[in-house]
N, C-alpha and C positions, 0 to 999 in steps of 0.2 A: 157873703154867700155862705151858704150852712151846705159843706159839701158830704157830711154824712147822708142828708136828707136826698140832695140831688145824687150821689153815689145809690141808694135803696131805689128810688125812681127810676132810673137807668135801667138797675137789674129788674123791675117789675116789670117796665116795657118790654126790657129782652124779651122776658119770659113769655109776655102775652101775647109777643108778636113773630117769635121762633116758628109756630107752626106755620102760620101765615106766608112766611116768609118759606119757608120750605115747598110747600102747598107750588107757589109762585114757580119755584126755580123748576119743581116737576112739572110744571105744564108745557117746559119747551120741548124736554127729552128727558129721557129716564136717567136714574145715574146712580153709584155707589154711594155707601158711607162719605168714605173721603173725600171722594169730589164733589157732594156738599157744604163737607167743612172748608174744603177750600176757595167752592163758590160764596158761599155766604161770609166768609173773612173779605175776600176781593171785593166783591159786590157793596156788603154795604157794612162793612168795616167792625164784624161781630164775631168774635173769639170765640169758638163753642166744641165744649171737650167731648170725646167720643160718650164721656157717661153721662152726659146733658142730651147730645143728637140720639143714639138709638134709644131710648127707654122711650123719646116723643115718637123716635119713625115708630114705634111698636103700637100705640096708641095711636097714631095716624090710621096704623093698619087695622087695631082691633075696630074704630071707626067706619072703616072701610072707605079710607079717602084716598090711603094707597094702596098700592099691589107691590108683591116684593118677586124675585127667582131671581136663582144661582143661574150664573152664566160660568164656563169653563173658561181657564184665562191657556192661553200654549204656554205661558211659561210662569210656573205658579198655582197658589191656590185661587177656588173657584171666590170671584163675587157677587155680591147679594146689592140685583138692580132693582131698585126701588122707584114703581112711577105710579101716575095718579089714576084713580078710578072715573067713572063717567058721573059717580055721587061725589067724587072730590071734585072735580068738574065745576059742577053744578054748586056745590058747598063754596069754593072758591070764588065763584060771580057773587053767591051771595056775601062774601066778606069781603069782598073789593069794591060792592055797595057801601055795605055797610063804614068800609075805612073812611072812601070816599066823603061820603055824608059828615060823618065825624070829622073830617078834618075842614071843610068848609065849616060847619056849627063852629069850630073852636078858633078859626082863623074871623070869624065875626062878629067875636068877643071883646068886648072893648077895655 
């Protein structure tokens, strides 16, 4: 096994599938930085530092897939709830087509 090789594959999938994966977790509820890094650790077992997750939620937003506001916390500074637009919405059916289809093609491959 050449684990340089599968080690690089790995981190490309992260990469390409980070948004996706965010996109998903906003469609149930809204939720902070954090508590997507800690959704997305639990859920499906993906390490992601705060300098990885917001530069993509910003991009998600300059997109307009998500929507961001500061909520006031009673004990603390305020956070920054981040949820999805009715274009991420809609962007999102279309990539869960799209994953969909793709993993049926690849699961067909002999």
């Amino acid at each position: 096994m050449n684990e340089e090789f599968l080690n690089k594959w790995k981190s490309q999938v992260k990469k390409g599938t980070l948004g996706f994966i965010l996109l998903r977790l906003l469609r149930k509820k809204e939720m902070y930085g954090y508590e997507l890094i800690e959704q997305v650790s639990m859920k499906v077992s993906i390490d992601i530092a705060e300098g990885t997750l917001y530069p993509l939620l910003n991009r998600l937003k300059d997109d307009d897939l998500i929507s961001s506001k500061w909520v006031e916390q009673g004990s603390g500074i305020p956070r920054k709830y981040y949820s999805l637009t009715e274009q991420g919405s809609s962007t999102l059916l279309a990539m869960e087509k799209n994953w969909n289809e793709l993993s049926l093609a690849i699961s067909k491959l002999e």
